[in-house]
C-alpha positions as CSV (number, residue, x, y, z in Angstrom):
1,X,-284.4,-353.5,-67.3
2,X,-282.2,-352.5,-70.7
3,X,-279.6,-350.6,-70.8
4,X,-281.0,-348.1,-72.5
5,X,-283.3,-347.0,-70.0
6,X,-283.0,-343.6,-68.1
7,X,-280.6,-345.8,-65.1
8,X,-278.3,-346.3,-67.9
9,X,-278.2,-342.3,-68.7
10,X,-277.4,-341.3,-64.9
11,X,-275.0,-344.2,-64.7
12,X,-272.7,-342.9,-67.4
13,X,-273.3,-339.0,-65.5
14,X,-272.0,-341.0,-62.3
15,X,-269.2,-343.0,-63.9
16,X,-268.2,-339.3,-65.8
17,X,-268.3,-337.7,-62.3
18,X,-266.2,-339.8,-60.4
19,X,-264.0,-339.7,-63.1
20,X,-263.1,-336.5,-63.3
21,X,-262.8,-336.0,-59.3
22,X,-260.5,-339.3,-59.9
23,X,-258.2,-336.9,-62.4
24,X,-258.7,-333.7,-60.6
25,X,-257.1,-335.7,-57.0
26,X,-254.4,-337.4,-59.4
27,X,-253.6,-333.8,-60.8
28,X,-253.5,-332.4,-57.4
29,X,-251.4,-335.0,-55.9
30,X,-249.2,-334.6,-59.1
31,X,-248.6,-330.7,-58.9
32,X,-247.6,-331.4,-54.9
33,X,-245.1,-333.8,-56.5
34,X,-244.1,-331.1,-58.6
35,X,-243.7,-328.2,-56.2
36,X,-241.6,-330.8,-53.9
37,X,-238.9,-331.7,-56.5
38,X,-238.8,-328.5,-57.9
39,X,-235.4,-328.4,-55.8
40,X,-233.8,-329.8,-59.3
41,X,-234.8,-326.8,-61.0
42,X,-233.2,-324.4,-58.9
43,X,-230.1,-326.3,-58.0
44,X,-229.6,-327.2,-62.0
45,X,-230.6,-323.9,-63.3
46,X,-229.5,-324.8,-66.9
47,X,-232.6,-327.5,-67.2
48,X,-235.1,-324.5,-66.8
49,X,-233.2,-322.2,-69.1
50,X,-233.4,-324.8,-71.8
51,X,-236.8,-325.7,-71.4
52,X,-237.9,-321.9,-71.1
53,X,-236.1,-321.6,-74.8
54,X,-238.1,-324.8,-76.0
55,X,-241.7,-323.1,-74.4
56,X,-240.8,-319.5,-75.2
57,X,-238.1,-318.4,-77.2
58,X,-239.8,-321.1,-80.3
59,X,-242.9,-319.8,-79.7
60,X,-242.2,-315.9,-80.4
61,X,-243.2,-316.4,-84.1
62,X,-246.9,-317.2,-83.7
63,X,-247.0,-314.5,-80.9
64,X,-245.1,-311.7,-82.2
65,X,-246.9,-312.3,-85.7
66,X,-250.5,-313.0,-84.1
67,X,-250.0,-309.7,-81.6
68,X,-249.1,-307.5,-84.7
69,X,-251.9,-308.1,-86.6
70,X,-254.4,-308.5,-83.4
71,X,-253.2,-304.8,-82.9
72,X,-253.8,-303.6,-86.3
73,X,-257.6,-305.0,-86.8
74,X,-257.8,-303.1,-82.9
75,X,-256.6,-300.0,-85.0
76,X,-259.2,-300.4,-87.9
77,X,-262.1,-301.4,-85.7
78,X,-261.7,-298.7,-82.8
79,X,-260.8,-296.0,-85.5
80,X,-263.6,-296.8,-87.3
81,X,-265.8,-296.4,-84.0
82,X,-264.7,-294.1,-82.6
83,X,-264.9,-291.9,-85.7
84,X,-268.1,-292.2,-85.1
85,X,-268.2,-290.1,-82.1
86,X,-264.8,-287.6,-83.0
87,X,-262.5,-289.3,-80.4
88,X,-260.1,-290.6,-83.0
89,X,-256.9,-289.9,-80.4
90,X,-258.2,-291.8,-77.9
91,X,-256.9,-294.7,-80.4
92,X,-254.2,-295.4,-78.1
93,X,-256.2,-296.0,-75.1
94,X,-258.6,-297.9,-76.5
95,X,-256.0,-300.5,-77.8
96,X,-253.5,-300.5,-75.0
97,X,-256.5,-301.1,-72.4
98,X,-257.8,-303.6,-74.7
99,X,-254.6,-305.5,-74.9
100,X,-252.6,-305.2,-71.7
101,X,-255.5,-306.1,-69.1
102,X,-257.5,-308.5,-71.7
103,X,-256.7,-309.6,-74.8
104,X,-253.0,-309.5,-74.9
105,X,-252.4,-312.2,-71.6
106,X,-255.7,-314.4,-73.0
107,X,-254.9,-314.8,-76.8
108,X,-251.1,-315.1,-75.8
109,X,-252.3,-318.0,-73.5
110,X,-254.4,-319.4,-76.0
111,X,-251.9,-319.4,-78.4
112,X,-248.8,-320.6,-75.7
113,X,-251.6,-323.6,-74.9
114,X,-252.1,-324.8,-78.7
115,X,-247.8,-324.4,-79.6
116,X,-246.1,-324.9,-76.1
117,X,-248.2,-326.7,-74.3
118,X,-249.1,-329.8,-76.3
119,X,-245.6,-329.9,-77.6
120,X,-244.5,-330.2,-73.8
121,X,-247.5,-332.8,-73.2
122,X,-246.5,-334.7,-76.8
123,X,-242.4,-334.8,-75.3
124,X,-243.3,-336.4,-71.9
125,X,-245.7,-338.8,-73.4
126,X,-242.9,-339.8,-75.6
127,X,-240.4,-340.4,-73.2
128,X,-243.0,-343.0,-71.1
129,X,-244.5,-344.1,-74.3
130,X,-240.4,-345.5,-75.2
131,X,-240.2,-346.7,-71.6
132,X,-237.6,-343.6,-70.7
133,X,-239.4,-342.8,-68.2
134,X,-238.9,-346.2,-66.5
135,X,-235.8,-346.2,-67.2
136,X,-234.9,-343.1,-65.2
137,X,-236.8,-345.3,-62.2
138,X,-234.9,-347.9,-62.7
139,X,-231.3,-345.8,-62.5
140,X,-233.0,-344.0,-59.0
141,X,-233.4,-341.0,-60.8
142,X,-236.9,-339.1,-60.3
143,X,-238.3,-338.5,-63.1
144,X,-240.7,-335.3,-62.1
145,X,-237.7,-333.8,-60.7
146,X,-235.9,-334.7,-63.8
147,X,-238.3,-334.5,-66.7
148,X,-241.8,-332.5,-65.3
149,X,-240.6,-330.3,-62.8
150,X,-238.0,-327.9,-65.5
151,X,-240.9,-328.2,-68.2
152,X,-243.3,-327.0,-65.7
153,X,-241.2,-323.6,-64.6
154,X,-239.7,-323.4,-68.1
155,X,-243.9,-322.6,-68.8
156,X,-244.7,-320.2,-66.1
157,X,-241.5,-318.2,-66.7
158,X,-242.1,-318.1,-70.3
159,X,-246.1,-317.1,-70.3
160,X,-245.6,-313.7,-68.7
161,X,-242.9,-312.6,-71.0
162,X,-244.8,-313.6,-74.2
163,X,-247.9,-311.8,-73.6
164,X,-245.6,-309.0,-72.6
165,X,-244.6,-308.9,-76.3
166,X,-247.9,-309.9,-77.7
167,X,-249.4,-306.7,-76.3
168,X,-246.3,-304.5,-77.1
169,X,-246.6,-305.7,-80.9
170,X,-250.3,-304.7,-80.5
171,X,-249.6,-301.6,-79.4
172,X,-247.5,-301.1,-82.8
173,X,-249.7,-302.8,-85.1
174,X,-252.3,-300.3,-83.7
175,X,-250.0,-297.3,-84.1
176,X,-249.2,-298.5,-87.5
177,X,-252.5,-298.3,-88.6
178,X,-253.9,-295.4,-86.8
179,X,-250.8,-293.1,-86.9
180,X,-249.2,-294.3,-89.9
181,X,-251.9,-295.3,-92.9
182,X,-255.2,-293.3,-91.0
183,X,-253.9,-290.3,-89.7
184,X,-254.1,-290.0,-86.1
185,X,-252.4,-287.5,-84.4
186,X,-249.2,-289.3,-83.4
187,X,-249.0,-287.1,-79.9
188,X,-252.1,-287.7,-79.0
189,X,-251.6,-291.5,-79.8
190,X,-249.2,-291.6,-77.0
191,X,-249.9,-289.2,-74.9
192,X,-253.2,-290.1,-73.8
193,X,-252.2,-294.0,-74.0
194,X,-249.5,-293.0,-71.0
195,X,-252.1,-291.1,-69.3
196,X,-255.0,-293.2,-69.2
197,X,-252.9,-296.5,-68.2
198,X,-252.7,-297.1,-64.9
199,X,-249.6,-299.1,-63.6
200,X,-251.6,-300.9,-60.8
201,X,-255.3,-301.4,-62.6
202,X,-253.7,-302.1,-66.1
203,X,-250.5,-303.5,-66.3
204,X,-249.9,-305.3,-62.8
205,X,-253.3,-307.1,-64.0
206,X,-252.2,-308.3,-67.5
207,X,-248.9,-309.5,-65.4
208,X,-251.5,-311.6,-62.7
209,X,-253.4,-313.0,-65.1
210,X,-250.3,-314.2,-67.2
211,X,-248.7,-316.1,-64.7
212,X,-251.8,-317.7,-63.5
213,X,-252.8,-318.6,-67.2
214,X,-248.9,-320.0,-67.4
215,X,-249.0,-322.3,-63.8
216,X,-252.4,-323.7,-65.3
217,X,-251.1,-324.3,-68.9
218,X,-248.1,-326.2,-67.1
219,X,-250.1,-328.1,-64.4
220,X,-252.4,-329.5,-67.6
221,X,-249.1,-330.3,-70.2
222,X,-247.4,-331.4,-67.5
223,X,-249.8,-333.9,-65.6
224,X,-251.9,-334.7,-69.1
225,X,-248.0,-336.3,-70.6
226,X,-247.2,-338.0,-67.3
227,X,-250.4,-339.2,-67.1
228,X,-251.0,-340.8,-70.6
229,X,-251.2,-344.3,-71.9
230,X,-247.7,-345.3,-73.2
231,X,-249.5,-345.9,-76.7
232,X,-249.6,-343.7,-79.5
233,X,-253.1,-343.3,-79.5
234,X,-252.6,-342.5,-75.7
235,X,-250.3,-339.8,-76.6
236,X,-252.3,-338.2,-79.5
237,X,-255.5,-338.3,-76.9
238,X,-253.3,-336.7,-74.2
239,X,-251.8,-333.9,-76.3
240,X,-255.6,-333.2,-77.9
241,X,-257.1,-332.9,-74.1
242,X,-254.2,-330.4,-73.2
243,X,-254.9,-328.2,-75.7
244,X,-258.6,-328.1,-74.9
245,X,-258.7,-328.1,-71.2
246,X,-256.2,-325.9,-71.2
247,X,-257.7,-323.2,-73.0
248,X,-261.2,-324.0,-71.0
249,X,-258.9,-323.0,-68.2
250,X,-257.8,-320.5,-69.3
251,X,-260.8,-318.2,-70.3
252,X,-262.5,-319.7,-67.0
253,X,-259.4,-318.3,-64.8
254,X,-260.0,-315.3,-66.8
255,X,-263.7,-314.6,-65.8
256,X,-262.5,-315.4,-61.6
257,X,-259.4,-312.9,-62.2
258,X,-261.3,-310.2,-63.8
259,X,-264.0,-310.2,-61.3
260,X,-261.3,-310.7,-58.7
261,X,-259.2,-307.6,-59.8
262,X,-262.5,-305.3,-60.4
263,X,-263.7,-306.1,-57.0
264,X,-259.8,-305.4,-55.7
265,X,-259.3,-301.8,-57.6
266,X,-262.7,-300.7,-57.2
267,X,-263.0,-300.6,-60.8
């Protein structure tokens, strides 16, 4: 028979399947490396610190600018339904719920993935792609404790503490626009924001699902840079899959978490 034949079809399904089992094991196996040599990061705290500046502190521009103006398009489109039915001061509540259990740790996420992550992806490929990476072998040094293992908890510490901020500039870009150019009642604005969120249901969720949406983002940069051809084509392949897997990942953990935590409150 021809290759072209329906065989042919399942055998690429089957070779595309084992595959990805193959990567998911490696990735596995790879995080377990990780976890084990994270003893580098917390004995040479200042390799975490600099990578949590390199993940976090140069990505506050795209998330403080993209968390202002998520907030104030929340401000237009909830004022301009909620008009609708005369509830204009439940504003607030409508954009801080929005933000602090959804949108702020997802589009923070999405947004660490594209800036953070690929750069961290891009770096280690870099260093194996110019045979650094070897050379660390070489010298005995380990290069997952060395290299992977800061990058990794420079990202989880980071992601929390960004879409922190990205929903706290929300919140502002919402209060500029209702309070400020459409007249809401600035009280009621905050008052029945404070009222209606809930430590437990609201905020301790947007802080769960940041830190899981931050351990994934890592495990993908991480394992994706470690695990790329030392080409440039391998690299550019690598970085492109990190940014896409990773945000797969993340909307994907977002749909378990949600149900997860709605099933937990009783919401």
């Amino acid at each position: 028979m021809n290759g072209s034949g329906p065989f042919d079809l399942v055998a690429r399904v089957g070779a595309w399947a084992i595959d990805a089992v193959r990567r998911i094991g490696a990735a596995t196996l790879f995080m377990l490396r990780v976890l084990f040599a994270s003893g580098t990061s917390i004995a040479r705290p200042a390799l975490t610190v600099r990578e949590v500046y390199f993940a976090g502190a140069l990505s506050l521009v795209i998330i403080m600018v993209s968390g202002l103006f998520v907030g104030m398009v929340l401000g237009l489109q909830g004022y301009d339904t909620l008009q609708t039915y005369g509830s204009e001061e439940k504003l607030g509540v409508l954009v801080a719920l929005s933000l602090v259990r959804e949108l702020g740790p997802v589009v923070a996420a999405l947004l660490f993935a594209s800036r953070a992550g690929s750069a961290i992806t891009a770096e280690i490929g870099l260093m194996k792609a110019t045979d650094q990476i070897v050379a660390m072998e070489m010298m005995a040094v380990d290069p997952v404790a060395r290299v992977v293992a800061p990058r990794f908890w420079g990202a989880v510490l980071s992601m929390p503490l960004l879409a922190a901020l990205f929903s706290a500039l929300g919140i502002f870009g919402a209060y500029v626009v209702g309070v400020r150019l459409l007249g809401v009642d600035d009280g009621a604005f905050w008052s029945q924001m404070q009222a209606a969120v809930d430590f437990r249901q609201d905020i301790l969720n947007g802080v769960v699902k940041s830190i899981v949406f931050g351990i994934g983002i890592a495990a993908v940069a991480t394992f994706e840079g470690f695990d790329a051809p030392p080409t440039a084509e391998g690299v550019s392949r690598a970085t492109t899959r990190t940014v896409v897997h990773s945000s797969l990942l993340v909307l994907a953990l977002d749909l378990v978490l949600t149900g997860f935590m709605m099933q937990m409150w009783g919401d």
